[in-house]
Each structure stands twice: as C-alpha cells, then as structure tokens.
C-alpha positions in Angstrom: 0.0 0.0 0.0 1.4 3.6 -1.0 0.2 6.6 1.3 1.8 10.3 1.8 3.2 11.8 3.9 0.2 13.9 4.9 -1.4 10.7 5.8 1.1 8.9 8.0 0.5 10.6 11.0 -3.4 9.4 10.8 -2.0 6.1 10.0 0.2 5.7 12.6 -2.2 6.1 14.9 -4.4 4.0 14.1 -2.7 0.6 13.4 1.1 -0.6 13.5 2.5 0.0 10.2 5.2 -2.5 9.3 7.3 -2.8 7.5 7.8 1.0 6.4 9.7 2.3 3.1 10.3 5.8 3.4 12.0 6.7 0.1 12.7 10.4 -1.8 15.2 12.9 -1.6 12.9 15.4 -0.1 15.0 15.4 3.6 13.0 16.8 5.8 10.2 15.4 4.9 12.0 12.2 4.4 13.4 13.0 8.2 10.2 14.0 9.6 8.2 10.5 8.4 11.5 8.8 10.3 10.9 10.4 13.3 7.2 10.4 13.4 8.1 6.1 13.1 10.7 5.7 15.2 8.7 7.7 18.2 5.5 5.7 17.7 7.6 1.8 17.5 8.8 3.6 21.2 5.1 4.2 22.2 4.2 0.8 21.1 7.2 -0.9 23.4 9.6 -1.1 20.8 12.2 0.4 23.3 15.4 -1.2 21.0 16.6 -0.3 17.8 19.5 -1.9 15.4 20.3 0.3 12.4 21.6 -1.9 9.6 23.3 0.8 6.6 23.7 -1.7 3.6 27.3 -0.3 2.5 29.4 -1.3 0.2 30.7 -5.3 1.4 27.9 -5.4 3.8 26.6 -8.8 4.7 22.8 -8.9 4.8 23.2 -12.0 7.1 23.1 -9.7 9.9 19.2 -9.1 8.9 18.4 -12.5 9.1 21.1 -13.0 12.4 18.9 -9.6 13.9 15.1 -11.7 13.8 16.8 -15.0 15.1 18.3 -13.0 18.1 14.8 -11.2 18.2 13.1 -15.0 18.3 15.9 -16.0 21.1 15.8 -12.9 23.3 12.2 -12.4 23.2 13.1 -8.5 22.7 10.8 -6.0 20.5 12.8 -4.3 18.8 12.6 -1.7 15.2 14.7 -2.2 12.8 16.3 0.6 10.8 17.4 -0.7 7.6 19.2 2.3 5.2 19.8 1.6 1.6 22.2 4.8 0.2 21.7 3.8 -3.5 18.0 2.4 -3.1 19.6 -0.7 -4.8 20.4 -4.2 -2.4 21.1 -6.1 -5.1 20.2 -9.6 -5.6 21.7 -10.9 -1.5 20.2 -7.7 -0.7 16.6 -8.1 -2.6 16.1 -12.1 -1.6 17.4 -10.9 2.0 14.6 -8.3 2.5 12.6 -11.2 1.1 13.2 -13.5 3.4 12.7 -11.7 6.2 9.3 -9.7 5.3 8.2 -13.6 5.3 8.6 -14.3 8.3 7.9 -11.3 10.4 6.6 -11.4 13.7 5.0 -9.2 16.3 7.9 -8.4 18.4 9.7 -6.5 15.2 9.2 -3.9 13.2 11.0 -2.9 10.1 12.0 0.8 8.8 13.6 1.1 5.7 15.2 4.2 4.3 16.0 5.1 0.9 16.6 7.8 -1.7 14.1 8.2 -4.5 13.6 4.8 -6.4 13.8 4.8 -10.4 11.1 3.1 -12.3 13.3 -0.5 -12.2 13.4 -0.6 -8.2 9.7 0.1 -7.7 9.2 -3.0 -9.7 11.3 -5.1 -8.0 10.6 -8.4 -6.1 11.8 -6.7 -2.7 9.8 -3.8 -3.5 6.3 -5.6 -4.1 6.9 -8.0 -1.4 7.0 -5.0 0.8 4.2 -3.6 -0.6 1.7 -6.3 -0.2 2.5 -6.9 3.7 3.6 -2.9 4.4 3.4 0.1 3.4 5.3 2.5 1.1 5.3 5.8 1.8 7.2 8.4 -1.5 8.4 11.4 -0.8 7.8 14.2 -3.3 9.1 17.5 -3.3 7.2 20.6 -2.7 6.3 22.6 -5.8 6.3 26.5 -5.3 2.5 26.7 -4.2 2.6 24.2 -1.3 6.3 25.6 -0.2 4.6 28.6 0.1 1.8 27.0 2.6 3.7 24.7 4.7 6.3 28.1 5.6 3.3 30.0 6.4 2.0 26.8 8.7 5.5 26.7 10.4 5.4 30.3 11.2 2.4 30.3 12.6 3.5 27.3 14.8 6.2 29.4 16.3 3.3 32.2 17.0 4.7 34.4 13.9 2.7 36.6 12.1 4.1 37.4 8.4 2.8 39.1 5.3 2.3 37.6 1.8 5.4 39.6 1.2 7.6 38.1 3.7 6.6 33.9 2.8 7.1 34.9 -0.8 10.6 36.0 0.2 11.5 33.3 2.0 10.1 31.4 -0.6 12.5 32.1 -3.2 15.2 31.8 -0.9 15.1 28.3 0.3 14.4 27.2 -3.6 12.1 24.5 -2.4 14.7 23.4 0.3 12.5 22.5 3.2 15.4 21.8 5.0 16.8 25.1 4.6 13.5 26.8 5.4 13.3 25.3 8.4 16.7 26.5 9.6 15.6 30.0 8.7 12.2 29.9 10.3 14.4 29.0 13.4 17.0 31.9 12.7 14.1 34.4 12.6 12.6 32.8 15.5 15.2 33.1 18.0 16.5 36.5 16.7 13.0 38.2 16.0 12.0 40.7 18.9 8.2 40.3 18.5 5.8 38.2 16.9 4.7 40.8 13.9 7.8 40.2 11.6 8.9 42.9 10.0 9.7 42.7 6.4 13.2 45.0 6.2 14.2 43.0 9.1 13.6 39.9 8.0 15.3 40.5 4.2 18.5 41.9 6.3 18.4 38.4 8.6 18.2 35.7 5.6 20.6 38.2 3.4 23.0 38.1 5.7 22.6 34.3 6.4 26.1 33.9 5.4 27.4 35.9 8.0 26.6 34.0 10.8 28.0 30.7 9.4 26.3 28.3 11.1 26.6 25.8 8.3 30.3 26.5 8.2 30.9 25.8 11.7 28.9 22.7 11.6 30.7 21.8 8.4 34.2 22.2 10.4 32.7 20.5 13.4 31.8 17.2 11.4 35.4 17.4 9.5 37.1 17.8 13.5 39.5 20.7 12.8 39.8 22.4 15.9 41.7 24.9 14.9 38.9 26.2 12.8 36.4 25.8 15.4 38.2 27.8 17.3 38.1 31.0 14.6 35.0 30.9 13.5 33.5 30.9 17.0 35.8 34.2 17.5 34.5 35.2 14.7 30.8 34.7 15.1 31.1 36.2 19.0 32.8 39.3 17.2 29.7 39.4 14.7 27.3 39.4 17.7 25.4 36.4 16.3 22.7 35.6 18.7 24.4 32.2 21.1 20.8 30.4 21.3 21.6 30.2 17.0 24.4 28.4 17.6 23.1 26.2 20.0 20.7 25.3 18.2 22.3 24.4 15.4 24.7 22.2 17.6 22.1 20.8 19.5 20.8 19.1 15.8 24.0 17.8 15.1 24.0 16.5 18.0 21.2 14.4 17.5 22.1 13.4 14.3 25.3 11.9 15.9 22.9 10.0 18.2 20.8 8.7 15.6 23.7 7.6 14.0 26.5 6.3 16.0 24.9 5.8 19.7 27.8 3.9 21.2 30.9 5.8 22.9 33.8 7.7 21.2 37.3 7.7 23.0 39.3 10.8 23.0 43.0 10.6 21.6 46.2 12.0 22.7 45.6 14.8 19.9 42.3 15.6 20.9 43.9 15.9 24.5 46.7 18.1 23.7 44.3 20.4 21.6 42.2 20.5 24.5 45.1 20.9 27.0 46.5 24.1 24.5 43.1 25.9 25.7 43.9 27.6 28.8 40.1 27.5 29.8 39.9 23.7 29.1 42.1 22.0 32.1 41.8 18.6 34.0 38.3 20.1 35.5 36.2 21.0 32.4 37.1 17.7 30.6 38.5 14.2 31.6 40.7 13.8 28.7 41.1 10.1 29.8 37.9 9.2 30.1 35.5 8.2 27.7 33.0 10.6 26.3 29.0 9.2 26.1 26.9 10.4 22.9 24.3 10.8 25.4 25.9 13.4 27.6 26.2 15.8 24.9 22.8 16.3 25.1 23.5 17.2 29.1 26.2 19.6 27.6 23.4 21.0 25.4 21.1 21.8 28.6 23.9 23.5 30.6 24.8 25.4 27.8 21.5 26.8 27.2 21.2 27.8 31.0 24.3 29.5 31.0 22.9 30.8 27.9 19.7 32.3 30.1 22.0 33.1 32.8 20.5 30.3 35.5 23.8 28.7 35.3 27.3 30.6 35.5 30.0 30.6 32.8 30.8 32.8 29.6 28.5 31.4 27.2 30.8 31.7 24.3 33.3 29.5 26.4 31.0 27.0 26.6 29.5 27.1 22.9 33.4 26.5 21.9 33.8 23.4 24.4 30.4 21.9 23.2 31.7 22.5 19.7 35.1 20.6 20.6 33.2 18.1 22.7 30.8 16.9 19.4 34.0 17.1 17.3 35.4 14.6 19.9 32.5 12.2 19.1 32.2 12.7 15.6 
C-alpha cells in the first residue's frame, strides 16, 4: 500500500505500520516520516533499535542473524534498515525477502532510501514489501505548497508574516525544506516580536552567510579544531545571537545520536588540543575518560542555561567546548 506523507500521521495512529519504506530525496520530509516512526515503535514498546546501513561489502546475514536474536531474546525491537543507493542487489533483494516472510509481532522494520527509479519500484523486494507494508514516497514541494507549509511553520512558532515576507522566503530556500526550516528557526530566536517585520527579516536571511552556522557545523563534522576555534571568535565578534548556535549544535548532536549511539574515546591529539586551551584544564574535561553520545545532550542543557543566565560561565566559552566536545564524538 502507498500513502503520503500527509497521511502517516493518521495512519500511525491507528494501526502498526510495518514494514515502512520511506523513500525520496525530499529530507525533511524524508526525516520527519522517520521520526514520526521511530517515536510511535517507542510508544508501542519497541524500546530497542538496530540500524543496519547496507554499505558497500555489507553482509545482509546480519538481517536474518537480527530476527533470530529477536526469536531468542524475546526483545521487541525496530529495525532501521538504510539503503544509500536504493539498490540491495540480488543478496540484498532475496534478503529483505526472506525476512518480510517471516515477520513477527515483536519487530518492526524501517527502511530508508533515496528516491527509487522506475526499475526498483518493480522489484521483487519492493512488491513483497508492498503487499505486507506500506510504502510511503516522498515528493518535493512545488512553489504553491512551499509557500503553505512556511506559512503553517510560522504560525507554529506564533509568527505573524505578510504575503510579502513567505514569498521571500520562498524564493530563498528554492524548495529546500530543510533550509527553510533552519531560517524559520533563525528568525525565531533572533525576532524581537511576533509581527515580523519585512526589512528585518530580508537583512536576517541576506546576511545568512554571515553567521555561518553551516560553516561551523561543516568544520565541526570534519574535526579541525583549529577552525572551530576561529570561526566561533569570529561569530562572537559578529554578535550572532548564542541560542543560534546552540541550536544548530544541539541538531547535530542528534544526528550523531541517531547515527553512532555507542561511545567515542578521545586521543592523545584531541587531549593536547584540549590541553593548548587555557580555559579547558583537567576540571572541564576528563581527557582520559570516555566521552557518552548521550551526555552531549546534558552539555546541550547547561549550555542553554548559562545561555539564560540560570547557570554561571561565559557562554561563548561553553559554545566552543560543546563545539570541541561533538568534534570529539564525531
């Protein structure tokens, strides 16, 4: 069964969907229908989750070796199954097969994939999924509904706008819901009241580049801490609003989560970076210990409280360690 992505909310809801194909190159949608599916397996008891990213030399025995440990352990568990290419291949296909055959209660099965050509949709892996699941394809926006779902997100953060202003943004994001997303948020934490002003709001997206968000969370991912370190001066000297940046941080963050949830150790060079920092000592961070995913997120919390002044610190000192700390785990 195919649905969209306006429907899966309802669908969820009302009955366990599994397996799932989310598929498109749409990604916040694409993100979105994730996250809706992965929060209501958790509602349903579905408390573990084993991603499975079907990369070049993997071995889809670990599918079938995932439901017999599922039958053994009595565990309920989602699986998240991401196909880069959208193409298994023939292990890949009778794999997916083979276990959509023999499915039980105590899984359920996400898979993720770009947008599938003509030949994929009318594979044998596809159909069998379709006959016991449900397929959901994600579409782009075209310029009429970009223009509605801005105007819905604004008025979610309790923004008023003219025609004027979601036509502007509009034609900046170029379809991008992704993008518009990030500048809703921008406007959001750097508007001073809910009437948005349209000079104001042209000067903010304009001068997007300025602020660099995407730079530093470009740098971040790549782990030079050198960089980090100068674009954060840089940024503090700019007066860019901190709750931005933490923001901005705070999703990468979670993306790191999503994606590699066990711990990262810290290397000698990461310590004597850290060490060079005369406001990083032995009391900030335990360079010989190991560093969780999940207590970045406790990073994130202190950081906005310092932020809000409930906590003390300089918040631009601890934007930059939060910034070296995700680098640390990427």
């Amino acid at each position: 069964m195919q649905i969209r992505f306006t429907q899966l909310r309802d669908k969820l809801s009302k009955s366990l969907i599994s397996p799932l194909l989310v598929s498109g190159d749409e990604p916040y949608q694409h993100m979105q229908a994730c996250d809706m599916y992965r929060a209501r397996a958790k509602e349903l008891g579905f408390s573990e989750r084993k991603v499975l990213t079907s990369e070049k030399n993997f071995d889809w025995a670990e599918l079938e070796q995932e439901k017999n440990n599922m039958s053994l352990f009595g565990e309920r568990i989602l699986i998240d199954l991401r196909i880069p290419n959208g193409k298994p291949g023939a292990s890949g296909s009778k794999a997916i097969i083979n276990f959509l055959h023999d499915m039980h209660e105590d899984v359920m099965l996400l898979i993720q994939a770009p947008r599938l050509d003509r030949n994929v949709i009318n594979s044998a892996w596809v159909k069998a999924l379709d006959k016991v699941g449900v397929m959901l394809r994600i579409w782009p926006l075209n310029e009429m509904e970009t223009r509605k779902w801005i105007q819905e997100k604004l008025r979610a953060k309790k923004l008023n706008a003219s025609n004027d202003i979601i036509e502007f943004i509009t034609q900046q994001v170029e379809g991008n819901l992704l993008a518009a997303m990030q500048e809703i948020e921008k406007i959001s934490l750097i508007s001073q009241n809910n009437n948005l002003d349209s000079n104001a709001i042209r000067s903010i997206i304009s001068n997007s580049s300025h602020y660099s968000l995407n730079e530093l969370m470009n740098v971040v991912i790549k782990g030079d801490v050198a960089k980090i370190i100068r674009i954060i001066d840089s940024l503090k000297k700019e007066d860019v609003a901190p709750p931005l940046l933490l923001w901005g941080l705070t999703e990468q963050i979670r993306k790191l989560i999503e994606t590699k949830p066990d711990q990262a150790v810290i290397s000698t060079d990461h310590k004597n970076a850290l060490q060079n920092m005369c406001f990083l000592n032995q009391e900030n961070i335990d360079t010989n210990s190991k560093l969780k995913m999940s207590d970045l997120l406790k990073k994130c919390a202190h950081v906005d409280r310092v932020i809000k002044g409930r906590s003390y610190g300089d918040s631009w000192q601890e934007l930059l360690k939060l910034s070296i700390a995700t680098r640390l785990s990427v």
